[in-house]
py3Dmol code that shows the C-alpha trace and the ligand (Angstrom):
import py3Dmol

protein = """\
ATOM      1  CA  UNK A   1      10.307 -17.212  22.381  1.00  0.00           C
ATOM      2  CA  UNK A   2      11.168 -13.952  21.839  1.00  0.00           C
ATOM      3  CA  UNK A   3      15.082 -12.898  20.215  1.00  0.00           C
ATOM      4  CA  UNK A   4      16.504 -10.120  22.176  1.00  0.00           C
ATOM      5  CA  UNK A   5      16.829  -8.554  18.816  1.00  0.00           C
ATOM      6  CA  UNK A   6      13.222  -8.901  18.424  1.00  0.00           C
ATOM      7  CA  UNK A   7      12.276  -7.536  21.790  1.00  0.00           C
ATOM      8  CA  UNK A   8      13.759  -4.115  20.399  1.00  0.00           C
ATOM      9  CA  UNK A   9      12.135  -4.071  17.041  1.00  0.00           C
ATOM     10  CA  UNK A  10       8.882  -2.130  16.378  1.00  0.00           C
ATOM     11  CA  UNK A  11       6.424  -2.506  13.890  1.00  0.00           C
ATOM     12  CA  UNK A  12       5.769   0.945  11.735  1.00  0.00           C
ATOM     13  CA  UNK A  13       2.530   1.535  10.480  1.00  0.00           C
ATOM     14  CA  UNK A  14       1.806   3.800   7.430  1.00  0.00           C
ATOM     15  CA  UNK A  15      -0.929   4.627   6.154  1.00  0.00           C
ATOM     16  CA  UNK A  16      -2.990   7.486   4.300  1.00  0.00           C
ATOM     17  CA  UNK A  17      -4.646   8.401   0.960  1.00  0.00           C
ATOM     18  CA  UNK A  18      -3.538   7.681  -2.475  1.00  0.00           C
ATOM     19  CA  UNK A  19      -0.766   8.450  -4.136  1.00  0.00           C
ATOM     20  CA  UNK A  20       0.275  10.467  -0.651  1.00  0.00           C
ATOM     21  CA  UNK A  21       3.853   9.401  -0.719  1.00  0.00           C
ATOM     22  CA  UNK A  22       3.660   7.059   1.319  1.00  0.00           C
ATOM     23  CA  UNK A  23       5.770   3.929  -0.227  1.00  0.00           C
ATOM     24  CA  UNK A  24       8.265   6.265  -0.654  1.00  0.00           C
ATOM     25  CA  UNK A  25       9.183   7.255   2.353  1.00  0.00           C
ATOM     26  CA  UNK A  26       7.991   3.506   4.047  1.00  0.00           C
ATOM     27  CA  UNK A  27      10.951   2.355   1.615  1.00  0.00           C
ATOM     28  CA  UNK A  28      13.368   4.493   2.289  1.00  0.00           C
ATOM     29  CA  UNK A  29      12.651   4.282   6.250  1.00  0.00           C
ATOM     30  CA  UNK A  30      12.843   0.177   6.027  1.00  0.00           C
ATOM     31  CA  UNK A  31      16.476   1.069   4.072  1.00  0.00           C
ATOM     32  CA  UNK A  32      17.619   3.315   6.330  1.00  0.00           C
ATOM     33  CA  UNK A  33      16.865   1.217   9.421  1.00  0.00           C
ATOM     34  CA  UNK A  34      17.174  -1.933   8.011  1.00  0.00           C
ATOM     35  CA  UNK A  35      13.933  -3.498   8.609  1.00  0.00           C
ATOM     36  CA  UNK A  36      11.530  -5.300   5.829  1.00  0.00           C
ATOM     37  CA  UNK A  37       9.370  -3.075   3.999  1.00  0.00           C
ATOM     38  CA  UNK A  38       5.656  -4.110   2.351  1.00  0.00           C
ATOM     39  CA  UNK A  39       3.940  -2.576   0.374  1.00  0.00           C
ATOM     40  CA  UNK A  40       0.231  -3.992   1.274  1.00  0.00           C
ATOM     41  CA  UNK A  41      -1.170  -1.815  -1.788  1.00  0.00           C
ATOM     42  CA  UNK A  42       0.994  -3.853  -4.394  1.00  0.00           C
ATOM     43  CA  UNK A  43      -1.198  -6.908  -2.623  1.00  0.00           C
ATOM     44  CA  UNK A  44      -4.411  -5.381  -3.617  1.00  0.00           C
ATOM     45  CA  UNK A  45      -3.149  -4.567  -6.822  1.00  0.00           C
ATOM     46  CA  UNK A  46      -1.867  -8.112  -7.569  1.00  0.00           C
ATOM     47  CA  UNK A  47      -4.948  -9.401  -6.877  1.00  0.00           C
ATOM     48  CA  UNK A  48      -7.183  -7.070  -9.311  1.00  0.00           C
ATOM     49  CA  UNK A  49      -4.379  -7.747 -11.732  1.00  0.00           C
ATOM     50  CA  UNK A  50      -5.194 -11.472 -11.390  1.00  0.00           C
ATOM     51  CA  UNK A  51      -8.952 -10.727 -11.853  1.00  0.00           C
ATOM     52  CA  UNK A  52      -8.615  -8.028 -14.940  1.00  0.00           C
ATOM     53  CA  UNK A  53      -6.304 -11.416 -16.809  1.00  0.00           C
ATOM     54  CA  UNK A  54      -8.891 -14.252 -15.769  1.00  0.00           C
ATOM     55  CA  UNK A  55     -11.884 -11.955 -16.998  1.00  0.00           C
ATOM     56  CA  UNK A  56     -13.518 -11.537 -13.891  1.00  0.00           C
ATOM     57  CA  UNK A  57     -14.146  -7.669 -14.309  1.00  0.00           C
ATOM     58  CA  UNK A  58     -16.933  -7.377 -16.995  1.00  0.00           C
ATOM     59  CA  UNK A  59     -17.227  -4.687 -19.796  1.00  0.00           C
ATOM     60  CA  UNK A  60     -19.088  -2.253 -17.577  1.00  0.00           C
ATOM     61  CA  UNK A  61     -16.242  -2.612 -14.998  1.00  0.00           C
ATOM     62  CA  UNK A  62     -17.518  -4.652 -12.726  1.00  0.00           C
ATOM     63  CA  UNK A  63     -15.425  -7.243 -10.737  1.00  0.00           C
ATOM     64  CA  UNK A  64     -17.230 -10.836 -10.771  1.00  0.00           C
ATOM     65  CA  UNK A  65     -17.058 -11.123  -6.783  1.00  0.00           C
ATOM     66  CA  UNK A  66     -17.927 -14.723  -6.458  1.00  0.00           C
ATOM     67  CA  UNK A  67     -15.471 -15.950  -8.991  1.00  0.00           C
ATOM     68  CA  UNK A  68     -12.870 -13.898  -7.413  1.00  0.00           C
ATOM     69  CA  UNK A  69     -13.496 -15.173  -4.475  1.00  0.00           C
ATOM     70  CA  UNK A  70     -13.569 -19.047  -5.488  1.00  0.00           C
ATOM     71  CA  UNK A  71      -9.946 -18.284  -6.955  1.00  0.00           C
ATOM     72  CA  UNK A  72      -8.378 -16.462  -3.858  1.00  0.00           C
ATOM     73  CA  UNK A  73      -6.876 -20.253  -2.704  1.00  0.00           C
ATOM     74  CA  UNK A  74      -4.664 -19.676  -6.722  1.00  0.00           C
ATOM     75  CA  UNK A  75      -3.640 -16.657  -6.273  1.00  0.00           C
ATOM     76  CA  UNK A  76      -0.018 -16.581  -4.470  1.00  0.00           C
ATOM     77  CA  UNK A  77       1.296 -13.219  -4.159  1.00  0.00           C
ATOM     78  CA  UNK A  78       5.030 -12.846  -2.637  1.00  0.00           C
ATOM     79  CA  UNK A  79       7.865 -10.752  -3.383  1.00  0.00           C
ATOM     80  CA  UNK A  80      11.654 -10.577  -4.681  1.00  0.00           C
ATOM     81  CA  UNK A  81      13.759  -8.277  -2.503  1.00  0.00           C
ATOM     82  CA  UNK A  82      15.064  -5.266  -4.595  1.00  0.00           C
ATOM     83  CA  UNK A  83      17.718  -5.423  -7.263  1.00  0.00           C
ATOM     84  CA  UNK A  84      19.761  -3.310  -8.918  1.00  0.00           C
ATOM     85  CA  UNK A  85      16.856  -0.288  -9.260  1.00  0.00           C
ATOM     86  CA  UNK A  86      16.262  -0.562  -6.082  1.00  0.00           C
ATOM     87  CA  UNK A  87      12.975  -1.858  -5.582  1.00  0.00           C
ATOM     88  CA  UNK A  88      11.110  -4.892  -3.999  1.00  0.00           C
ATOM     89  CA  UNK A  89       9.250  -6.534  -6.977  1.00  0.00           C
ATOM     90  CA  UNK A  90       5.636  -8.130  -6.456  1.00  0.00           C
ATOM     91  CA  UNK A  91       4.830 -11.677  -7.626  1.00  0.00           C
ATOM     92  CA  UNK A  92       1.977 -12.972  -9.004  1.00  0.00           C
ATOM     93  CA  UNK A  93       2.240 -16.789  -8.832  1.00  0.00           C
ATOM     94  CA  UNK A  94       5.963 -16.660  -8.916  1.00  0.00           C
ATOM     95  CA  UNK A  95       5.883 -13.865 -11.925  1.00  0.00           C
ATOM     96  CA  UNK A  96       7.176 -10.725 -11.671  1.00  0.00           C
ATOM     97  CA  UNK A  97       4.095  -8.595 -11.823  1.00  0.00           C
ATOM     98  CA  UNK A  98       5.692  -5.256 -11.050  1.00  0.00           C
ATOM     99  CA  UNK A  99       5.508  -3.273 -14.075  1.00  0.00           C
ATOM    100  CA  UNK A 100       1.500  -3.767 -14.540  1.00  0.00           C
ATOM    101  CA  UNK A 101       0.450  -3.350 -11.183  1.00  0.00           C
ATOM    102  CA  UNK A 102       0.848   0.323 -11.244  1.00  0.00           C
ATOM    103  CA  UNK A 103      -1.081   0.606 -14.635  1.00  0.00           C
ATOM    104  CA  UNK A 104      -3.958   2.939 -14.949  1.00  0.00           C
ATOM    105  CA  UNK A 105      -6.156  -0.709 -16.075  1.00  0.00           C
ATOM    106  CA  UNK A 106      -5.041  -1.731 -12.192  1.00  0.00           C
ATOM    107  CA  UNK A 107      -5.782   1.419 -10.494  1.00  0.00           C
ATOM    108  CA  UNK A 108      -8.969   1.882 -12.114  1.00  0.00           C
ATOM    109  CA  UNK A 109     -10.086  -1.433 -10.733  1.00  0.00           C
ATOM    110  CA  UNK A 110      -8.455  -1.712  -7.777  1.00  0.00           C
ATOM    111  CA  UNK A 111     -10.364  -0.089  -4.706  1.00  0.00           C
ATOM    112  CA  UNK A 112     -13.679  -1.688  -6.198  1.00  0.00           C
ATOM    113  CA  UNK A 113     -11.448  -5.125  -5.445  1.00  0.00           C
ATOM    114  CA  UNK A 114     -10.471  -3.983  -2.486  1.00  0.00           C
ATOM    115  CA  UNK A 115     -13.874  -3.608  -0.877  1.00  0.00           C
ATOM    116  CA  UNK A 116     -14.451  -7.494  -1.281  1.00  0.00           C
ATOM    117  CA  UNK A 117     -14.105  -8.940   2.267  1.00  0.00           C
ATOM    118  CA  UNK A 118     -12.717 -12.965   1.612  1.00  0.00           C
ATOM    119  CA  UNK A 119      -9.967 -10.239  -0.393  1.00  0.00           C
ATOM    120  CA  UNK A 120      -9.223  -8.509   2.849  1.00  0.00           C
ATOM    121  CA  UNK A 121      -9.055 -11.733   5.033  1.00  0.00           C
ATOM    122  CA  UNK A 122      -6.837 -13.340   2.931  1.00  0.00           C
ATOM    123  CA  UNK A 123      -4.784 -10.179   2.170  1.00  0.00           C
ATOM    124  CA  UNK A 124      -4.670  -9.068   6.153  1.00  0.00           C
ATOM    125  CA  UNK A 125      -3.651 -12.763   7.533  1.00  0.00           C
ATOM    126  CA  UNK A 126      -0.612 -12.822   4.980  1.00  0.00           C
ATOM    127  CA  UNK A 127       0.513  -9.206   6.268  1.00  0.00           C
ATOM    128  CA  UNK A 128       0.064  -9.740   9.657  1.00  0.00           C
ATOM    129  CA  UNK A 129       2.459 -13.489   8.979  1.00  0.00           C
ATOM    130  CA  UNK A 130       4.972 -10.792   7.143  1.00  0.00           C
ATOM    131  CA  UNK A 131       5.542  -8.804  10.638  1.00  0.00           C
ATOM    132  CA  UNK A 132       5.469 -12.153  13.259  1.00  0.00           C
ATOM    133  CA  UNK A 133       8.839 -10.898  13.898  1.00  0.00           C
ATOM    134  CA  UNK A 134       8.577  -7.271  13.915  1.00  0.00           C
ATOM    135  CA  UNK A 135      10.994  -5.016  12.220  1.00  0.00           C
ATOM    136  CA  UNK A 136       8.656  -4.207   9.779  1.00  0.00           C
ATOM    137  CA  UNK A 137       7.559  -1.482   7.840  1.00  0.00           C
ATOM    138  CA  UNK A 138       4.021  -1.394   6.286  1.00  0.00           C
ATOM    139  CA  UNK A 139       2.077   1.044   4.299  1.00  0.00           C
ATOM    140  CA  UNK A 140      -1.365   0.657   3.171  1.00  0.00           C
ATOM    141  CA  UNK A 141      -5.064   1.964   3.965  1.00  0.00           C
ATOM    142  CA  UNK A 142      -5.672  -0.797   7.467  1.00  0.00           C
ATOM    143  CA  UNK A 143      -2.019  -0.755   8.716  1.00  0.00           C
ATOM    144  CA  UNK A 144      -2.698   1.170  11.676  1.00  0.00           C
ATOM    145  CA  UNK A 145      -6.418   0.223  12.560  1.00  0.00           C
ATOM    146  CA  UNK A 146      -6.681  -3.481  11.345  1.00  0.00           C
ATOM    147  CA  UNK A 147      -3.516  -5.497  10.175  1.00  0.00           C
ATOM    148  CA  UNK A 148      -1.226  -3.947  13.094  1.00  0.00           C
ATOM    149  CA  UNK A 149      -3.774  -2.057  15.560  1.00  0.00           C
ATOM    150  CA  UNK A 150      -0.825  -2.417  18.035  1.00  0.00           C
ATOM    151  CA  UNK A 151       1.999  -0.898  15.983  1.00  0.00           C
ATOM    152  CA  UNK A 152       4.347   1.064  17.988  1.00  0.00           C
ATOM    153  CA  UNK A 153       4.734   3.624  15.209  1.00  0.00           C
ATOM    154  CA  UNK A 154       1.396   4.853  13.458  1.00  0.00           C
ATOM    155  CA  UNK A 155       1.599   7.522  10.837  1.00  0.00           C
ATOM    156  CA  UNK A 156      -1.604   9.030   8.946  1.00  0.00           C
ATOM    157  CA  UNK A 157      -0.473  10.739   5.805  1.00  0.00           C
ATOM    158  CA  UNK A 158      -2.096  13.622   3.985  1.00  0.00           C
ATOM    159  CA  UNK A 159      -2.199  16.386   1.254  1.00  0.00           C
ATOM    160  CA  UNK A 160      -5.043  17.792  -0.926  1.00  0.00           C
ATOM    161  CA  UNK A 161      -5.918  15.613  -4.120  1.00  0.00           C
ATOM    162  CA  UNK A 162      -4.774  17.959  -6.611  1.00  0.00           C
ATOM    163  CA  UNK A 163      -0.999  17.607  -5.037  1.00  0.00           C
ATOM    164  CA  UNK A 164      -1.391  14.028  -4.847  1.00  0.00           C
ATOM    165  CA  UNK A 165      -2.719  13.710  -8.501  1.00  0.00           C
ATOM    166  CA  UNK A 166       0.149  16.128  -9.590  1.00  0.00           C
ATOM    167  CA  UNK A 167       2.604  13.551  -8.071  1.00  0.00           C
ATOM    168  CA  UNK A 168       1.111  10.229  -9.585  1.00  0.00           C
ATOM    169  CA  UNK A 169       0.934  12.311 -12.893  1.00  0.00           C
ATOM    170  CA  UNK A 170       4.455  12.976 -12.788  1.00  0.00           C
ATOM    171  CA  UNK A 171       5.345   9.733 -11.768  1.00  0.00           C
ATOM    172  CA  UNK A 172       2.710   8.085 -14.521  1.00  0.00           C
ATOM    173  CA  UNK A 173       5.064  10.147 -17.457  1.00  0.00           C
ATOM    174  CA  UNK A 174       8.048   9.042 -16.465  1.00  0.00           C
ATOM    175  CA  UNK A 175       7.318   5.670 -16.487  1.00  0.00           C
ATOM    176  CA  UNK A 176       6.261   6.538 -20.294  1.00  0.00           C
ATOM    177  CA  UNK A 177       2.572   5.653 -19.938  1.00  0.00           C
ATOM    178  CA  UNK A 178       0.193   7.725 -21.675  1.00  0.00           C
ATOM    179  CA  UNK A 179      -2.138   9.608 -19.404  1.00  0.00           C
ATOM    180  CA  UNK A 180      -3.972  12.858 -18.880  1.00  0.00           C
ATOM    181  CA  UNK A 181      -3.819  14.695 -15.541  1.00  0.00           C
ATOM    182  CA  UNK A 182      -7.311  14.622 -15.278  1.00  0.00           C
ATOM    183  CA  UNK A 183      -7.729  10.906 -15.719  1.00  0.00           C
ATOM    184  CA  UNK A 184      -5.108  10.661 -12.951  1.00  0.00           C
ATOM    185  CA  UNK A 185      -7.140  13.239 -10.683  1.00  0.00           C
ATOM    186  CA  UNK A 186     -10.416  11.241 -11.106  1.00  0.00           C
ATOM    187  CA  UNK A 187      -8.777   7.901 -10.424  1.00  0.00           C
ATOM    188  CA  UNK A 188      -7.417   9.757  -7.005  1.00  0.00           C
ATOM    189  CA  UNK A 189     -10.514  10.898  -5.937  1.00  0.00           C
ATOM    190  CA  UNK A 190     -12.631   8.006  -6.838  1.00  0.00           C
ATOM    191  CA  UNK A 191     -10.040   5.721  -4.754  1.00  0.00           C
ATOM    192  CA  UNK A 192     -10.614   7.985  -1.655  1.00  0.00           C
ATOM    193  CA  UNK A 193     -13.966   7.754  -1.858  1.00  0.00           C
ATOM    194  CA  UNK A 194     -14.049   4.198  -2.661  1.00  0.00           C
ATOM    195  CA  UNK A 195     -11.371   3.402   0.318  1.00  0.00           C
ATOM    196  CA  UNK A 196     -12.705   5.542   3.112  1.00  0.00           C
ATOM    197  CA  UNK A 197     -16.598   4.499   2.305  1.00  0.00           C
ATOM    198  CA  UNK A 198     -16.185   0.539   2.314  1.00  0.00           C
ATOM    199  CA  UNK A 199     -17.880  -1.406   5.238  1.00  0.00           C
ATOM    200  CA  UNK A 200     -14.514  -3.802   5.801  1.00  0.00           C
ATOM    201  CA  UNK A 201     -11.547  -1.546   7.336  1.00  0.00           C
ATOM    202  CA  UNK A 202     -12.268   1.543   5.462  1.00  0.00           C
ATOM    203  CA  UNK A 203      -9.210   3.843   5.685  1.00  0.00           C
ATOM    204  CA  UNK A 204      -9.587   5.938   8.693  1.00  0.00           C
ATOM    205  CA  UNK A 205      -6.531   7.889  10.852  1.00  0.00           C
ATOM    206  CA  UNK A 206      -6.092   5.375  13.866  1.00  0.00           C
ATOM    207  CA  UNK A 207      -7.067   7.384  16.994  1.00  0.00           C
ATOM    208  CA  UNK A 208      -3.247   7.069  18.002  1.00  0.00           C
ATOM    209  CA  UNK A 209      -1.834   7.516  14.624  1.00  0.00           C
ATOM    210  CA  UNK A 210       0.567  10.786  13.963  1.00  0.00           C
ATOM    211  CA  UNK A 211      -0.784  12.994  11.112  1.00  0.00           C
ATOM    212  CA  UNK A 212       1.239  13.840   8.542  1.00  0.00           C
ATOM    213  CA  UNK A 213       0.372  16.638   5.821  1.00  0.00           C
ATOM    214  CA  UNK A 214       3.154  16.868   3.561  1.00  0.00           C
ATOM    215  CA  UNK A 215       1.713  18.633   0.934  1.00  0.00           C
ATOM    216  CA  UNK A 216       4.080  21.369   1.571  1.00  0.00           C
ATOM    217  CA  UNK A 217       7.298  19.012   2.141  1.00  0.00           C
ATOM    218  CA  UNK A 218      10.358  17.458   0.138  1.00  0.00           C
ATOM    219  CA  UNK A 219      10.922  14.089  -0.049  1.00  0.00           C
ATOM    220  CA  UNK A 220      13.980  14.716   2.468  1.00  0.00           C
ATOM    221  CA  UNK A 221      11.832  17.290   5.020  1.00  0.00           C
ATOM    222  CA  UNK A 222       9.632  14.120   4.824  1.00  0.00           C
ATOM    223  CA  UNK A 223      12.089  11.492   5.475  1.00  0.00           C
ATOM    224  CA  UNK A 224      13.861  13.893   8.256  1.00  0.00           C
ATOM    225  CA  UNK A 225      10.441  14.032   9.949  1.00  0.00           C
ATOM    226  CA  UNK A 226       9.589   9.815   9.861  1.00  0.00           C
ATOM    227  CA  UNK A 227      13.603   8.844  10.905  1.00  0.00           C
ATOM    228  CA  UNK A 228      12.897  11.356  14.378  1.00  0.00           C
ATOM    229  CA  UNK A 229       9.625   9.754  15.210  1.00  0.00           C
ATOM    230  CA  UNK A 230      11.115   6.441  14.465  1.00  0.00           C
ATOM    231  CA  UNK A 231      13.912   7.447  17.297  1.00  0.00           C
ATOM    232  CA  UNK A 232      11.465   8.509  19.613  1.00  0.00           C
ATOM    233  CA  UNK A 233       9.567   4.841  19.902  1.00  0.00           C
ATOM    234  CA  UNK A 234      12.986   2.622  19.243  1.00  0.00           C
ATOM    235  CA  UNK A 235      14.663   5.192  22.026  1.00  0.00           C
TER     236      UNK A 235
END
"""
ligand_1 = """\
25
CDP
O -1.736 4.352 -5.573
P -1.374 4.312 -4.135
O 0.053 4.087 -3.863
O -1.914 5.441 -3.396
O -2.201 3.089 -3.587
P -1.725 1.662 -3.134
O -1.091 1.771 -1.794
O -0.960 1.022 -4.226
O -3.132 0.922 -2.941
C -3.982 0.674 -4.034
C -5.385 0.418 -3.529
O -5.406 -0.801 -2.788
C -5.984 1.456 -2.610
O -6.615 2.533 -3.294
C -6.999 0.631 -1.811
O -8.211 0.496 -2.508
C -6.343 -0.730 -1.716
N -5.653 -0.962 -0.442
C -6.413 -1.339 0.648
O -7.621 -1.409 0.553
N -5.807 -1.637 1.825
C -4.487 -1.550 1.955
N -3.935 -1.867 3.118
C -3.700 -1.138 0.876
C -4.310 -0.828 -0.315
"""
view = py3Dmol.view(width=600, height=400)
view.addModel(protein, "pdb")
view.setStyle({"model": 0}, {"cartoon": {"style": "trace"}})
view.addModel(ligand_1, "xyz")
view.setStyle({"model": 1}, {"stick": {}})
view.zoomTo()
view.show()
């Protein structure tokens, strides 16, 4: 039976392209309201993290589906509320797996995992447990149109791929890893094309999703912007 405390919760769907800022201002809405946050991406990119150390992507880059697949019951993913810097760590079978899942190895080789449907099944049921209760805060590619297709908050995000490579660039250096801006920009574009072209819940704006181009925007215009529509559905 529903809490009261439940009955006024609302699930908050984000999703949109890569590297759109869309974690970041997920995260900051889930701290500001006090609701969980996921980040469904880090899921994806546990998995093809799993893969890339059991050597099921081959030379030629090319993930070996059916083992993948007959591993899926192995692979546990879960994660540590944030510490002292802040943020929610992924695990990978009880490791902390944070600091390689944003690797240019995982992004290269993650929307090609991605596409694999037993992947998405297993991937989707988990989120779906993760917001029985509401209060939630998701971001991903399938928040909106497959994982939560009733969310009471759905927001599209947007901005052209050179801003959204600059970003991940940016964010790439100051991590300390060595890339070139337009390894980043390829990886960008080959995601979108790779995310919105699948068969299984390609990303798509939900038809009652609120689109969001903040190419133009600060992180704060940004955050301004999510914490009104947030009022507007929680009243
Ligand atoms: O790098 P960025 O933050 O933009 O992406 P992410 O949210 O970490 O997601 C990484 C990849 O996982 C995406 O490019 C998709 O291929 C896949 N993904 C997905 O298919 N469905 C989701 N709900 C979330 C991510």
């Amino acid at each position: 039976m529903k809490g009261i405390d439940d009955a006024k919760k609302i699930i908050v769907a984000i999703d949109g392209y890569s590297s759109s800022g869309k974690s970041t201002m997920a995260r900051e809405l889930a701290k500001r309201v006090g609701y969980v946050y996921v980040d469904s991406g880090a899921m994806y990119r546990a998995v093809t993290l799993y893969a890339i150390r059991h050597d099921m992507v081959t030379p030629e880059k090319k993930v070996k589906t059916e083992e993948l697949i007959a591993a899926l019951p192995d692979i546990h993913i879960s994660f540590q509320a944030a510490g002292a810097d802040g943020i929610q760590h992924t695990l990978l079978n009880g490791e902390d797996v944070e600091k390689f899942i944003r690797d240019m190895e995982v992004s290269n080789m993650v929307s090609p995992v991605a596409v694999i449907p037993e992947v998405r099944q297993r991937l989707t049921a988990l989120q779906q447990e993760f917001g029985i209760h509401k209060g939630i805060i998701m971001d991903g590619r399938d928040i909106g149109t497959t994982v939560f297709p009733d969310a009471e908050l759905k927001v599209f995000v947007c901005a052209s791929p050179e801003e959204r490579a600059r970003r991940r660039y940016k964010e790439l250096l100051e991590k300390g890893e060595d890339v070139e801006y337009d390894e980043v920009y390829k990886n960008v574009v080959e995601r979108d094309r790779i995310d919105t072209t699948r068969e299984v819940s390609p990303l798509r704006k939900a038809s009652d999703a609120i689109e969001l181009d903040n190419g133009d925007m600060t992180p704060s215009e940004q955050m301004d912007w999510l914490l009104e529509k947030f009022q507007e559905q929680v009243g």
